[in-house]
C-alpha positions in Angstrom: 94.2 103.9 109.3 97.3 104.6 107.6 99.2 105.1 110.9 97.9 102.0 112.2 98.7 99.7 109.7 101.9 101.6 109.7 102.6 100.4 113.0 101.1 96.8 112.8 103.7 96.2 109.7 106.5 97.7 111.9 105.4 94.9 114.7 105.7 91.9 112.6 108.6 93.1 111.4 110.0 93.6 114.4 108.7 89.7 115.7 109.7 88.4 112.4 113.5 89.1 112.7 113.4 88.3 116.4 111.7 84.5 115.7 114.3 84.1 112.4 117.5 84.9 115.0 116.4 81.8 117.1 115.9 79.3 113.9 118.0 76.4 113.7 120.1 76.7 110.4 120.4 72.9 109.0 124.1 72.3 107.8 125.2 72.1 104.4 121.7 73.6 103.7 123.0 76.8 101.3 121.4 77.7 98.1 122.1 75.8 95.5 123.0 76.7 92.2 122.7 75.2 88.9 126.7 76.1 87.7 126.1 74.8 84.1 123.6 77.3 83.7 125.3 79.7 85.7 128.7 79.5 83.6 126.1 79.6 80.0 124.9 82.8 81.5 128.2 84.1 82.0 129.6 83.3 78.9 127.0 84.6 77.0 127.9 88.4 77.9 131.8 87.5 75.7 133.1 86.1 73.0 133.1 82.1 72.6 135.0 82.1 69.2 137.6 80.2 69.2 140.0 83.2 68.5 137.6 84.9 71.7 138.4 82.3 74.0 142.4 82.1 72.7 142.5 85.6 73.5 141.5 85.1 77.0 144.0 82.6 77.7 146.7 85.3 76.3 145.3 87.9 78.7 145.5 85.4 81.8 149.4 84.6 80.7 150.0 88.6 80.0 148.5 88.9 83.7 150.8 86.2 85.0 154.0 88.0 83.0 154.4 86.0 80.5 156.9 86.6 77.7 156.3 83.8 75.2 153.4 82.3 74.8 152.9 78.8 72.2 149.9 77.4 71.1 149.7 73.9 69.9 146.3 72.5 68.2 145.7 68.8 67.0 143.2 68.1 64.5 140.3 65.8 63.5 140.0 66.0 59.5 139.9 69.5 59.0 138.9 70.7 62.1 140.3 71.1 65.2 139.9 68.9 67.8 142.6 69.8 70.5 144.2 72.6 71.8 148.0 73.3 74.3 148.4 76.9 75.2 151.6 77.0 76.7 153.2 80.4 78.6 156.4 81.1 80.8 155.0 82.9 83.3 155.1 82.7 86.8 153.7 79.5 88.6 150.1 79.5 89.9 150.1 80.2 93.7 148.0 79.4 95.9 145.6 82.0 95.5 145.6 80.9 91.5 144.4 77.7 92.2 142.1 79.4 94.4 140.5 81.2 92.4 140.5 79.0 89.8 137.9 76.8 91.6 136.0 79.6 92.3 133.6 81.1 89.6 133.6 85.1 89.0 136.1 85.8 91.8 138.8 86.9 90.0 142.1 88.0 90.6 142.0 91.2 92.8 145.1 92.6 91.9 144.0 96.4 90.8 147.3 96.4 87.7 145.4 93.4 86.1 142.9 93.6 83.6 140.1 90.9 84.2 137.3 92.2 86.2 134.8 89.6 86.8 137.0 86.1 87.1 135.3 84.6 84.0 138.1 84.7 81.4 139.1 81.5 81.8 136.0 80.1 82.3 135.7 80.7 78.8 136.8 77.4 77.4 133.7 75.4 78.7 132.7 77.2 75.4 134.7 74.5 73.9 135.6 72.0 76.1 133.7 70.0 79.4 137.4 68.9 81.0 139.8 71.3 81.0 142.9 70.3 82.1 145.7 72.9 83.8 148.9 72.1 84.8 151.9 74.6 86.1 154.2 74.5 88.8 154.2 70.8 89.4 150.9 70.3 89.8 147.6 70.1 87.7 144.0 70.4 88.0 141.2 68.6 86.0 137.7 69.8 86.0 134.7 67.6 85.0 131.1 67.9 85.4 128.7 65.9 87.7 125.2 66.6 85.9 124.9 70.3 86.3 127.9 70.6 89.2 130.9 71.2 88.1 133.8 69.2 90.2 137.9 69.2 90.2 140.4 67.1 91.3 144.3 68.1 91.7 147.5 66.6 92.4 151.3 66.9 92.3 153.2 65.6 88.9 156.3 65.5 88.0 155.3 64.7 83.8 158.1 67.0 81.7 156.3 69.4 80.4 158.2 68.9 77.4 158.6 73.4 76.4 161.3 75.3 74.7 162.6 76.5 78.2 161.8 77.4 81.7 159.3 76.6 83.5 155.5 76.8 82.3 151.6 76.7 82.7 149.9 74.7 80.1 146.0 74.9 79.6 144.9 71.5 78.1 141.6 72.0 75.7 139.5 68.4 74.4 137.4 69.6 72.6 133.6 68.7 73.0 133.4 68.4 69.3 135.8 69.5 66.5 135.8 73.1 65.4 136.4 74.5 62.0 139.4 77.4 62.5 140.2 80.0 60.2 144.1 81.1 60.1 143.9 84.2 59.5 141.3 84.6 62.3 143.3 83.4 64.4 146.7 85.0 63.6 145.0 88.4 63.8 144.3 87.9 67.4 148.3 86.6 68.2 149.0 89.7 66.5 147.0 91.7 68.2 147.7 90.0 71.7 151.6 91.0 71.1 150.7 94.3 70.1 148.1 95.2 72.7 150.2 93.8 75.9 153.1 95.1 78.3 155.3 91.8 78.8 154.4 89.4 75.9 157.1 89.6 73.4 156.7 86.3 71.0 153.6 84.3 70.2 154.1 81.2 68.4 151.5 78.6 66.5 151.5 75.6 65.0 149.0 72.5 64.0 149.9 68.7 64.4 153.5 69.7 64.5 154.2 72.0 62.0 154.8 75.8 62.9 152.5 78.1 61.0 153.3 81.5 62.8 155.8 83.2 64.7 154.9 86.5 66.4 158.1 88.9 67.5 157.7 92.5 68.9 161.1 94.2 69.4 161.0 97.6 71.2 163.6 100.6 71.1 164.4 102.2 73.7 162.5 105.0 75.3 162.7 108.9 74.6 161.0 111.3 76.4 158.4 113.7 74.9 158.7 117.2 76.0 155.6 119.2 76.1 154.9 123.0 75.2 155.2 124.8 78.9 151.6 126.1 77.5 149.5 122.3 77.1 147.4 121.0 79.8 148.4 117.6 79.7 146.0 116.5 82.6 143.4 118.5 80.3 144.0 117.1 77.6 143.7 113.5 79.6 140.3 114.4 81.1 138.9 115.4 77.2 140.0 111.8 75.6 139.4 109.8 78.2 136.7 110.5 81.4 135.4 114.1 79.8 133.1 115.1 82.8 135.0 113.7 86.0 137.8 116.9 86.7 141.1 115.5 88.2 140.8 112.0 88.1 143.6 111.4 85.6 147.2 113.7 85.7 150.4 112.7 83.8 153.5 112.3 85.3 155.6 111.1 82.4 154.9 110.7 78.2 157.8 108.9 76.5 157.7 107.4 73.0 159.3 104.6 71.2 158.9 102.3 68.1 158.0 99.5 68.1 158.2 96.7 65.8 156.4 93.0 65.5 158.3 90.6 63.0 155.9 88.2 61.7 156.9 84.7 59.9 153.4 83.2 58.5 154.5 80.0 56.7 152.2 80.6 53.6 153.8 84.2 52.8 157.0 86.0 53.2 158.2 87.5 56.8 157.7 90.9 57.2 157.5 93.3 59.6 154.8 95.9 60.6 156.4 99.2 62.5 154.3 101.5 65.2 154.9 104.8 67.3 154.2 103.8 70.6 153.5 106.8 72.7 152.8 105.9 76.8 151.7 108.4 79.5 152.5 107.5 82.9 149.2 109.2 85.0 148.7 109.6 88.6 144.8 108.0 88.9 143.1 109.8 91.6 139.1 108.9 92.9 137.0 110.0 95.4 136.5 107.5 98.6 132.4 106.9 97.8 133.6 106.3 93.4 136.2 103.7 94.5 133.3 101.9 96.6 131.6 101.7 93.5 134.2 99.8 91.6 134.6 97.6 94.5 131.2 96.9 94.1 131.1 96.1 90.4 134.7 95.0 89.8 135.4 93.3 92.7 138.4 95.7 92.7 139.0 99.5 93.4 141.1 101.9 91.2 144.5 101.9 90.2 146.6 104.8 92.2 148.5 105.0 88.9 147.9 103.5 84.8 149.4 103.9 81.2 147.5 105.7 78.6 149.1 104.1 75.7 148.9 105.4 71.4 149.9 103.1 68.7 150.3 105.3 65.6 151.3 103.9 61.6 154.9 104.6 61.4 156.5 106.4 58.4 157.6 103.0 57.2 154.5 100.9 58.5 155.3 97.6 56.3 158.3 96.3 54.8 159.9 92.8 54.1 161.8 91.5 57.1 165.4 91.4 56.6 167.2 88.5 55.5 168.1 87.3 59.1 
């Protein structure tokens, strides 16, 4: 009996797929998605705090090379109600835009860090019409019931920065915020400090500059190792433990470095790290890369940094007089 319905079920599948190759697909008839609720469901796996959503826009311009990066917030009473984050990195391309307009594609460069294309999808946590603008031309989004729309076009409005050219994200608000300061100058701090090309962050409020951000760097010395350390041992403990010969180092250097903060309710100072950096060789089976693909949308690196901030001797001190 087994055998038999065995082979019926192998039949109709068989006359199944053969009548569904003949069917007549109706145009435009795709599945259709509710993108409000998709985009809800995606932002619910990150942060949608304002300093969460501030950092993604910092990650997009550290991605884009960025070395200064301004943010610019208007407010209603005593919240905010408008946000300009401003970076001189380089122009959107095509493929920016592209992607842009397409939810969870993300950028498939293997040296950047976003994985799943939803960082800057991020600010429909604050806003329903985000505006971006960046090599001469911008792009508006705005929702149509649950689908969510753009329009583009050239401009040639000065964008009215400090110098060179930019990419501006424009941020109404859906309603005012309440912001805390120190909130959000821990993440500019940390988006300096945690970054390759960002060097100054800057922030101010109707006008008035309430932070400035600086990290200075000194140049590189090389870190000799005892001819008796497994450095690619070492590597494989901290970081992947189990997976033998995925990581070996090629080069460890160290430098200080140094951010140089100006907060306009306190005196400037400066906080001083140890920056140590590995340069490693990143090497993956064929079938583990696959993997990635699958669930990143992108495969390994052939090569990464394994970067160490330590406290430096003289961690804190006031900022010298120029």
């Amino acid at each position: 009996v087994q055998a038999r319905d065995s082979r019926r079920a192998a039949q109709d599948f068989r006359e199944l797929m053969a009548e569904s190759s003949t069917m007549e697909f109706v145009p435009y008839s795709g599945v259709t998605v509710n993108q409000r609720q998709l985009i809800d469901k995606m932002l619910a796996r990150y942060s949608t705090k304002f300093g969460g959503v501030l950092r993604e826009l910092l990650q997009n311009a550290e991605d884009a090379g960025a070395v200064n990066v301004e943010v610019h917030l208007q407010k209603k009473g005593d919240e905010v109600a408008r946000m300009i984050v401003s970076n001189d990195g380089r122009d959107f391309t095509q493929d920016d835009w592209r992607r842009l307009t397409s939810i969870a594609e993300g950028n498939p460069l293997e040296s950047t860090v976003g994985m799943f294309g939803v960082g800057f999808y991020s600010v429909f946590s604050l806003t329903d019409r985000p505006v971006v603008r960046s090599g001469g031309n911008v792009l508006t989004f705005r929702w149509d019931r649950d689908q969510l729309t753009y329009a583009s076009r050239p401009t040639n409005a000065p964008l009215g920065t400090r110098a060179g050219p930019q990419t501006q994200v424009f941020c109404e608000f859906s309603q005012p915020m309440p912001w805390d300061l120190d909130e959000l100058s821990k993440v500019l701090m940390e988006a300096v400090l945690f970054t390759k090309s960002l060097q100054c962050v800057r922030l101010s409020c109707d006008g008035s500059e309430l932070l400035v951000v600086n990290k200075e760097l000194s140049h590189e010395a090389r870190v000799d190792l005892p001819s008796s350390s497994s450095v690619a041992g070492i590597h494989r403990a901290a970081v992947v433990h189990s997976m033998e010969g995925v990581f070996s180092s090629r080069q460890i250097t160290s430098k200080d470095l140094i951010l140089r903060v100006w907060h306009h309710k306190a005196a400037q100072f400066q906080i001083a790290f140890r920056l140590i950096e590995a340069q490693l060789d990143v090497q993956v089976s064929a079938e583990f890369n696959q993997k990635a693909q699958r669930a990143l949308r992108k495969g390994f690196p052939h090569s990464t940094v394994l970067t160490l901030l330590y406290d430096h001797p003289q961690s804190r001190r006031k900022a010298p007089s120029d």
